[in-house]
C-alpha positions as CSV (number, residue, x, y, z in Angstrom):
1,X,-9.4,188.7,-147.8
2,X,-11.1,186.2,-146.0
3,X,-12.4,184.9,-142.0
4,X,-9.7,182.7,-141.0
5,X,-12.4,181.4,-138.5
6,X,-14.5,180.4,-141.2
7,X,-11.5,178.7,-142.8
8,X,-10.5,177.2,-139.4
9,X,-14.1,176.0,-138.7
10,X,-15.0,174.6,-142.5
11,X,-12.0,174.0,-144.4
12,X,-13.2,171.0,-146.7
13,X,-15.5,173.9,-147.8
14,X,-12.4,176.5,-148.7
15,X,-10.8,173.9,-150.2
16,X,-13.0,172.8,-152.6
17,X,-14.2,176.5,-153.6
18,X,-10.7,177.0,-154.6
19,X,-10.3,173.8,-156.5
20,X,-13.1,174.6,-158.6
21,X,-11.0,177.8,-159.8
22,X,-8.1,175.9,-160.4
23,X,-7.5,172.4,-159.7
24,X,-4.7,171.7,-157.0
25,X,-5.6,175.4,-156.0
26,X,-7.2,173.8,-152.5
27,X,-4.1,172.8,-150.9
28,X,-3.7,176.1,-149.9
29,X,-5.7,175.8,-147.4
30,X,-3.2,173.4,-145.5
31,X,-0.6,176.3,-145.6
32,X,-3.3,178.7,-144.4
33,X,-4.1,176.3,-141.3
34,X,-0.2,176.0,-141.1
35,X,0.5,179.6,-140.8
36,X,-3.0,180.7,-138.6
37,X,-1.6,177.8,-136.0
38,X,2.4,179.1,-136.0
39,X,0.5,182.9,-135.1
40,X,-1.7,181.6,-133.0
41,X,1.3,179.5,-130.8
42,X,3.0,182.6,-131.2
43,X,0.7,184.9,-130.0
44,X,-0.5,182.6,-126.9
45,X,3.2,182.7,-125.8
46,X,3.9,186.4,-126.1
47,X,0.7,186.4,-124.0
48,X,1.8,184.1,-121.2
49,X,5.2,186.0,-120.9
50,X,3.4,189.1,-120.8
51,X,1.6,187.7,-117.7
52,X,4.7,186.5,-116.0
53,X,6.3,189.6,-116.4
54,X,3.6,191.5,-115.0
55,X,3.6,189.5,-112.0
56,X,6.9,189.3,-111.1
57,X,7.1,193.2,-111.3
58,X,4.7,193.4,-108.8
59,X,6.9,191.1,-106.8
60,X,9.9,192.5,-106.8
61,X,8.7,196.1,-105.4
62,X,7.2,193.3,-102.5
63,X,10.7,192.1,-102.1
64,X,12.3,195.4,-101.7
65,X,10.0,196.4,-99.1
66,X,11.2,193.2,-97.1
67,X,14.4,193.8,-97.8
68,X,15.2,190.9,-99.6
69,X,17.8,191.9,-102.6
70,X,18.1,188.7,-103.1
71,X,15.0,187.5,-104.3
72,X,14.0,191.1,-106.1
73,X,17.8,190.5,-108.1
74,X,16.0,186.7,-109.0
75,X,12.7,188.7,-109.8
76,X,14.0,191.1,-112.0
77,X,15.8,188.6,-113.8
78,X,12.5,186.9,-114.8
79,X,11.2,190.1,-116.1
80,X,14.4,190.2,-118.0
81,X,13.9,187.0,-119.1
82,X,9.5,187.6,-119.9
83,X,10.9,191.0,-121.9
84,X,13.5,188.9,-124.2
85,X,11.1,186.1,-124.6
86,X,7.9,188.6,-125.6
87,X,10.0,190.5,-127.9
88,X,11.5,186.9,-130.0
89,X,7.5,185.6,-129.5
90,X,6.2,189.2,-130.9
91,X,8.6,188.6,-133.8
92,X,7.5,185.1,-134.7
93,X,3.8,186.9,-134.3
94,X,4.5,189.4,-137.0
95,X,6.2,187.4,-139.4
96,X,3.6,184.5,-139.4
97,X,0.8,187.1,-139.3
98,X,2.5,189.0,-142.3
99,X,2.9,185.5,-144.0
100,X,-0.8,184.9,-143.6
101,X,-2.1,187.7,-144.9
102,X,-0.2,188.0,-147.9
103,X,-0.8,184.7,-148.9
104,X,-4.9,185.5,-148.2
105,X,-4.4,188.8,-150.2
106,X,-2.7,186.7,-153.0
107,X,-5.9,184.2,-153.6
108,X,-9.2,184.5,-155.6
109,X,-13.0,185.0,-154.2
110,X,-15.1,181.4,-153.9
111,X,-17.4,181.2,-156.7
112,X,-21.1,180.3,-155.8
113,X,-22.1,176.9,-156.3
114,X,-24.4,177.8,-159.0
115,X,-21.1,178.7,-161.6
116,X,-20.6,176.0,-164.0
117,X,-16.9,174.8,-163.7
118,X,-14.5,174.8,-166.6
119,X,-11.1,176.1,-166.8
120,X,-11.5,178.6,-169.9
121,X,-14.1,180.4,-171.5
122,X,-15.0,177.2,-173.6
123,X,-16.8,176.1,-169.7
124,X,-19.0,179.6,-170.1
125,X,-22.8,179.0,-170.6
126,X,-25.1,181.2,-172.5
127,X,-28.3,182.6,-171.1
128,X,-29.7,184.0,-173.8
129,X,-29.4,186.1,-177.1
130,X,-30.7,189.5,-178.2
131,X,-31.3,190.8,-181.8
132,X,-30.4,189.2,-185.1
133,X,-27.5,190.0,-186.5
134,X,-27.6,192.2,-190.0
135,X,-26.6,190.5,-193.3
136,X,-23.2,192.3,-194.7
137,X,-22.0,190.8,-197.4
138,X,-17.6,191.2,-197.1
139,X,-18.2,193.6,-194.0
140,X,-14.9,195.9,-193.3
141,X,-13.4,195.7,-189.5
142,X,-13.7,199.0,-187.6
143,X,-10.4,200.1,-188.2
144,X,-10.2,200.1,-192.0
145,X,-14.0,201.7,-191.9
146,X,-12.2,204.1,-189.5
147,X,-8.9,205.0,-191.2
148,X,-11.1,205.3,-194.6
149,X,-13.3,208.3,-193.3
150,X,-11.5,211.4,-193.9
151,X,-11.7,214.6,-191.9
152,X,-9.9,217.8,-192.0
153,X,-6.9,218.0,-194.2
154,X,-7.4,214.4,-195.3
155,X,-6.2,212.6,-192.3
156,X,-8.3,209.7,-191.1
157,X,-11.1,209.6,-188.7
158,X,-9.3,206.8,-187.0
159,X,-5.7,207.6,-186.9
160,X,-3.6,204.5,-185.4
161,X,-0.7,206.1,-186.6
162,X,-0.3,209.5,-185.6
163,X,-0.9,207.6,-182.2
164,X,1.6,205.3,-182.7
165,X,4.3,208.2,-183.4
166,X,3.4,209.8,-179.9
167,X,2.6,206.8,-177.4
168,X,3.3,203.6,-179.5
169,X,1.1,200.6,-180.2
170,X,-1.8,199.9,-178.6
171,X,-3.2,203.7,-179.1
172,X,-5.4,205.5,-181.3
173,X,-6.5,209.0,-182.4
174,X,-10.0,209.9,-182.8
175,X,-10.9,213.0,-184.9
176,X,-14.1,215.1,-186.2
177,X,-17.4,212.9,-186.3
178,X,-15.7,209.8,-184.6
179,X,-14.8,212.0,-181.9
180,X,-18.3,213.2,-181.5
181,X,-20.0,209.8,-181.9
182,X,-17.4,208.4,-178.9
183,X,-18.3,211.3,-177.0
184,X,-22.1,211.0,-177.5
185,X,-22.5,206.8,-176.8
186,X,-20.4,208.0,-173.3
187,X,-23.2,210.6,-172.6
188,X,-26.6,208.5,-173.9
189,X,-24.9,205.4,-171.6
190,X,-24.8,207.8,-168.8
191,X,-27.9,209.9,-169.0
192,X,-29.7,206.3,-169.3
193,X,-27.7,204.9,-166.2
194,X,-29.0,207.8,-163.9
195,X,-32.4,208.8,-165.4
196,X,-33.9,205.7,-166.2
197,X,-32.0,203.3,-163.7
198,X,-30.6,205.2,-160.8
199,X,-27.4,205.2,-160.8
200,X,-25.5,208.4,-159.0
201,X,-23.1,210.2,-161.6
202,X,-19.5,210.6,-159.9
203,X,-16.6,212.3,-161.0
204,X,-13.9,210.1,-159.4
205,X,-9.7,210.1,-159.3
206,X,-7.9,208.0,-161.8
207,X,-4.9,208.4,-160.1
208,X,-4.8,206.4,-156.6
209,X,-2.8,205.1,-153.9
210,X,-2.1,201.2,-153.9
211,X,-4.6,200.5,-150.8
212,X,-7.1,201.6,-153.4
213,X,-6.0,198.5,-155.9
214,X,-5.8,196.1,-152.9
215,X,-9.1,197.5,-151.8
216,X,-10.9,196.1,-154.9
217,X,-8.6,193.0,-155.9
218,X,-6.1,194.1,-158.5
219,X,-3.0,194.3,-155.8
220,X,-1.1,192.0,-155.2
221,X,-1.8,189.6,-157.5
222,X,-2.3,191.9,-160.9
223,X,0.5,194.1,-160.7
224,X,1.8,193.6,-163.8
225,X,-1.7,194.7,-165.4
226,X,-1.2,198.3,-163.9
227,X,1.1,201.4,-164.9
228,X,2.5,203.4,-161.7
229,X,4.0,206.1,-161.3
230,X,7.4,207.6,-160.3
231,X,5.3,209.0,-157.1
232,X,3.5,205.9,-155.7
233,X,-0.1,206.7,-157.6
234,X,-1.4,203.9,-159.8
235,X,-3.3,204.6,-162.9
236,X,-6.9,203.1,-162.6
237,X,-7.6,200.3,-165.0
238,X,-11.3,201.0,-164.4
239,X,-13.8,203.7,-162.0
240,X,-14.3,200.0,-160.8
241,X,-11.8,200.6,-158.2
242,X,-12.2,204.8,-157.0
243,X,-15.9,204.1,-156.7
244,X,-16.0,201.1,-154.9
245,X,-13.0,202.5,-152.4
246,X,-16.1,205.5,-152.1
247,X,-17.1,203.5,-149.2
248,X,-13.6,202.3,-147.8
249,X,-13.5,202.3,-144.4
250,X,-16.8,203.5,-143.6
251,X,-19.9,202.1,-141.5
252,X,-23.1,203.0,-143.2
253,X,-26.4,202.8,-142.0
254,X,-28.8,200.2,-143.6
255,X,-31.6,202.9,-144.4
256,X,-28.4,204.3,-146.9
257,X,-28.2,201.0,-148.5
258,X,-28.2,200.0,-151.9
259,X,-26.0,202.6,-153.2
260,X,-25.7,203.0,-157.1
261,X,-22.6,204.7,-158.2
262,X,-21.6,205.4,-162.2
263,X,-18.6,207.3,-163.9
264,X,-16.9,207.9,-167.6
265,X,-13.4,207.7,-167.2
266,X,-10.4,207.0,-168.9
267,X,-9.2,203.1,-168.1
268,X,-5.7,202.5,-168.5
269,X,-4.0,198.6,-168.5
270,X,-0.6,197.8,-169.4
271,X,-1.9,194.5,-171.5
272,X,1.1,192.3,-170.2
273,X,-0.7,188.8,-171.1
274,X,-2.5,190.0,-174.2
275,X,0.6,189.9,-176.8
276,X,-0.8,188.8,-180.2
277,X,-4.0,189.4,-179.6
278,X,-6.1,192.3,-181.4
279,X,-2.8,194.3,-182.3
280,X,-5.0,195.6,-184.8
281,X,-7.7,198.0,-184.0
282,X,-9.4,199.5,-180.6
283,X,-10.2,196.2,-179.2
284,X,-7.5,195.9,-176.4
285,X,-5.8,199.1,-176.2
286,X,-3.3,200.6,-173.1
287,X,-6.0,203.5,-173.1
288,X,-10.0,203.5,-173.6
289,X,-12.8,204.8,-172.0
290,X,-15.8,203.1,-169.6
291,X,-18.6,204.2,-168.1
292,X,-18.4,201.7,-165.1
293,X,-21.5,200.7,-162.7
294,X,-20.7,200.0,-159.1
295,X,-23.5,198.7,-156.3
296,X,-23.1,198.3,-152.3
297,X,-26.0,196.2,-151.2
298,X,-26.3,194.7,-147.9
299,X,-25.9,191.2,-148.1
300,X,-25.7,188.0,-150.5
301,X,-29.6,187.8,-151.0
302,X,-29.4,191.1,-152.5
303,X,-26.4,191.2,-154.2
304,X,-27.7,188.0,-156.5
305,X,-31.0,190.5,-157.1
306,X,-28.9,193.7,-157.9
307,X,-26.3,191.2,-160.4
308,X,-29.4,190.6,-162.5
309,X,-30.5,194.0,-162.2
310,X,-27.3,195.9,-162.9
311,X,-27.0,193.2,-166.1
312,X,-30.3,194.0,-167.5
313,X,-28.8,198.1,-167.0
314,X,-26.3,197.2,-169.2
315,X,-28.0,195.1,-171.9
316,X,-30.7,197.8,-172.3
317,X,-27.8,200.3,-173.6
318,X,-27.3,197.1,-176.3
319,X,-31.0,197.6,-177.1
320,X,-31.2,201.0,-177.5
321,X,-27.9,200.9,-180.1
322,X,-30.1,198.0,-181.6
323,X,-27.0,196.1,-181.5
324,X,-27.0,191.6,-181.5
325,X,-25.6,190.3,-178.3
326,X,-26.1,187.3,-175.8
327,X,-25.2,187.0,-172.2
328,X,-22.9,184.4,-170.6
329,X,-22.5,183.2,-167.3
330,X,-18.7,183.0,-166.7
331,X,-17.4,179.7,-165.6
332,X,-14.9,179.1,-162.2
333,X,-11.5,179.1,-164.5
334,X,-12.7,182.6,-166.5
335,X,-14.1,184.5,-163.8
336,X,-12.1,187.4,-162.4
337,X,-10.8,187.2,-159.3
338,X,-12.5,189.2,-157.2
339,X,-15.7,187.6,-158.2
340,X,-18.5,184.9,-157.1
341,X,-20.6,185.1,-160.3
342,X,-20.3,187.2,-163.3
343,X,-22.1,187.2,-166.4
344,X,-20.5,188.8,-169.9
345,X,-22.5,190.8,-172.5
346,X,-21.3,189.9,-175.9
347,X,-21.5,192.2,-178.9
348,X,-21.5,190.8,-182.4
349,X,-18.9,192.1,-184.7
350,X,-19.7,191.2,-188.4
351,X,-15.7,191.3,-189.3
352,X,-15.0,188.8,-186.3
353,X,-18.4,186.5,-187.3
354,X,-18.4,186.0,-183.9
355,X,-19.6,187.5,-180.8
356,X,-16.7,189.8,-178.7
357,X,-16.9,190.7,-174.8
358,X,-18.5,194.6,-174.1
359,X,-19.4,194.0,-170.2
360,X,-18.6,192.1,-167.5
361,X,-20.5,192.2,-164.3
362,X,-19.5,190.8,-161.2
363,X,-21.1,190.1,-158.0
364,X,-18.1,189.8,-155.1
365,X,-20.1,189.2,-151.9
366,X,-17.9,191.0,-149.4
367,X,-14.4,190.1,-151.1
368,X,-13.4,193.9,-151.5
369,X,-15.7,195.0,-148.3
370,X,-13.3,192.9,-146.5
371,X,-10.1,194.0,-147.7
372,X,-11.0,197.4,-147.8
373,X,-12.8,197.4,-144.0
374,X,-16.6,198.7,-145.5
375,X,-19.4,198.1,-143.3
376,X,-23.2,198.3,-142.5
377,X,-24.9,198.7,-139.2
378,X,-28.6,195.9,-140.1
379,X,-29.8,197.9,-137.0
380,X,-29.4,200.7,-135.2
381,X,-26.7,199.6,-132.8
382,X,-26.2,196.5,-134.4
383,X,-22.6,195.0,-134.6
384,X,-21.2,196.1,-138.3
385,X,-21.5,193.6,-141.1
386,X,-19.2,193.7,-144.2
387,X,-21.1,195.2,-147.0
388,X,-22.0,193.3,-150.3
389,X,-20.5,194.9,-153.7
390,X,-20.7,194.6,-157.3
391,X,-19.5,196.4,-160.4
392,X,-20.0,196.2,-164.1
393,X,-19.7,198.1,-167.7
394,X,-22.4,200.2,-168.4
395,X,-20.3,199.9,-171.2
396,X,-17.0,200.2,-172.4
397,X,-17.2,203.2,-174.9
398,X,-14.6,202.0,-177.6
399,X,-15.5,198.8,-178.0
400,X,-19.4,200.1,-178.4
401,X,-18.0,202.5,-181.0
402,X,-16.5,199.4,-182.4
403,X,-19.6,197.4,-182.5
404,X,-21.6,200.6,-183.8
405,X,-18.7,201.5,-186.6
406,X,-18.9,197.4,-187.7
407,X,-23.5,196.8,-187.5
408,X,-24.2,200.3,-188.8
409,X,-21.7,200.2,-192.0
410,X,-22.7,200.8,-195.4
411,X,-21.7,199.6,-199.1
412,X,-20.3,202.9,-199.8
413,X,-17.9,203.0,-196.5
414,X,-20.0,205.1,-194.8
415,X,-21.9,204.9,-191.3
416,X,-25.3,205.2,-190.7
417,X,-25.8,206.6,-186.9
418,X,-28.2,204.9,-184.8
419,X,-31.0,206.4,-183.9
420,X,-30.6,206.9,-180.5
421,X,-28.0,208.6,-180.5
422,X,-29.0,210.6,-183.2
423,X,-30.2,214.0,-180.8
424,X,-26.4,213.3,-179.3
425,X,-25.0,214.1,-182.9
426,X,-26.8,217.4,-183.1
427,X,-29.0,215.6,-185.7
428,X,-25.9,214.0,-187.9
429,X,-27.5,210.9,-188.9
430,X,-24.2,209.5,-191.1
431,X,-21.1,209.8,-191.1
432,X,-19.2,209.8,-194.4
């Protein structure tokens, strides 16, 4: 959501933020002012029959007193009149009010004026690179390296199918050793995230109400994105959403400020623009696992210092695994909605050639503070200000097992484990 006093005082300034997502996109802001004035009139009026109700009331018990019928019967049929009139002006109220938010609920965050504009990921700038990636001469993709390791009774490591027969496409079934080295990146990701960089482990719902999804930006606009329920909970499509909502509706004290959340969950997204694209594999799936980062900060100032900070969390889980990547800085058309700035880590897969998304990390200013009413108190006593958030992957587990499975292959078909994540393996330092 945003101030409609900000967007009444500086609209030039809304309008051109919104252009620089998508061109044309500004206009809106005409409709905005159109609806804010049709409340406003309606509001005013519902107030000034409100007041001439009032005083005529007061009248007409006058009138009685004196004895005058006549002018109480004219009295009360003002207040008749004031009551008919405030309930049509209430009713205009509403409906423009409802018409205003939902079309503010419907629109994207403004990005900062340091994001480069562009309308796809071909406008995205790097920052900078990490590593060099291995030589592999004819490298396999992570699904035939997967579906050729064999565990009990023959069956493959990675087993698309057996998912398939259950749940359809877009699923997979991990077994014996690939099981374990999913399960260990999860826990070397966290145990890094809240030794070394203080983050605060939750274990959070990933079933939520839908104030939850319009609390961080995914409702209205991304509904299609979601799976619901037959009982009105939503599946989350990341612990981006329960652990922000940690703070919904809350007034926090400065001195509790910045707070550092992290969870491994299950993530869960129906895919609905993705058709054609990785059908093969773990890449884009209906079902994967994240460990997710999540900050509350105080204000813009430092919510710029913690997006640099919670990126460089997320890199040094890249460094560890010893694993190529660069970071981007998204431009206005490939940013996600909620955001003002994000930056991508980029993993390089050897059977892609190419460099594939593992994080994104977002700094939203007080986008989702707003819409989900989370404030501060600066002061003691001090008038609440809208909190700052941000959230990123810290990372997304399969596609690290992807990017593991892909740099750490060998000639023979086997993988070599890396070596941090070797004690996580109980020592296992290849899988065959």
């Amino acid at each position: 959501m945003f101030d409609i006093r900000a967007i009444r005082d500086n609209p030039d300034a809304f309008r051109n933020a919104w252009n620089r997502r998508k061109s044309g996109l500004g206009s809106v802001v005409d409709d905005i002012l159109n609806l804010d004035a049709r409340w406003r009139e309606a509001t005013t009026t519902k107030q000034d029959a409100e007041s001439a109700r009032n005083a005529s009331s007061k009248l007409i018990g006058q009138a009685k007193a004196q004895k005058d019928e006549a002018r109480a019967a004219e009295l009360m049929a003002l207040v008749a009149d004031a009551k008919t009139a405030i309930e049509k002006a209430g009713e205009d109220e509403e409906k423009a009010r409802k018409a205003l938010d939902d079309l503010l609920m419907d629109l994207p965050n403004l990005p900062l004026d340091e994001v480069p504009e562009g309308s796809d990921e071909h406008g995205n700038v790097e920052q900078h690179k990490w590593g060099q990636p291995r030589l592999i001469n004819d490298p396999r993709d992570h699904a035939d390296l997967g579906e050729a390791l064999k565990g009990q009774g023959g069956f493959p490591l990675m087993d698309f199918e057996a998912a398939a027969r259950m749940s359809g496409a877009r699923f997979v079934a991990l077994r014996g050793k690939l099981t374990r080295l999913e399960r260990a990146l999860a826990n070397f990701m966290l145990d890094l995230q809240t030794t070394e960089h203080g983050y605060e482990e939750m274990s959070v719902p990933v079933l939520v109400r839908a104030q939850a999804l319009y609390g961080t930006g995914q409702l209205p606009k991304f509904a299609e994105d979601l799976f619901r329920t037959t009982v009105d909970h939503w599946l989350t499509p990341t612990a981006e959403v329960s652990l922000t909502n940690l703070v919904r509706e809350q007034i926090l004290e400065a001195a509790q400020l910045p707070l550092r959340f992290t969870a491994h969950t299950p993530c869960f997204r129906s895919e609905a623009g993705s058709a054609g694209r990785d059908t093969k594999g773990m890449i884009r799936q209906h079902q994967f696992n994240k460990v997710e980062l999540v900050s509350i900060v105080a204000n813009e100032e430092e919510g710029l210092k913690e997006l640099e900070r919670m990126t460089g969390c997320a890199e040094e889980v890249l460094r560890r695994l010893e694993l190529p990547f660069r970071r981007m800085l998204l431009c206005t058309g490939d940013m996600g909605a909620g955001a003002r700035k994000t930056y991508d880590l980029e993993v390089w897969l050897p059977s892609q050639n190419t460099y594939r998304e593992i994080s994104s990390c977002s700094y939203c200013g007080d986008f989702q503070a707003r819409r989900m009413d989370a404030r501060y108190r600066p002061e003691p006593k001090a008038k609440p200000e809208y909190v700052h958030t941000l959230n990123g992957s810290g990372l997304a587990v399969g596609r690290t097992l992807v990017a593991v499975l892909e740099n750490y292959q060998n000639t023979d078909g086997s993988v070599t484990v890396p070596r941090a994540l070797v004690p996580y393996m109980g020592g296992v330092t290849q899988i065959k």
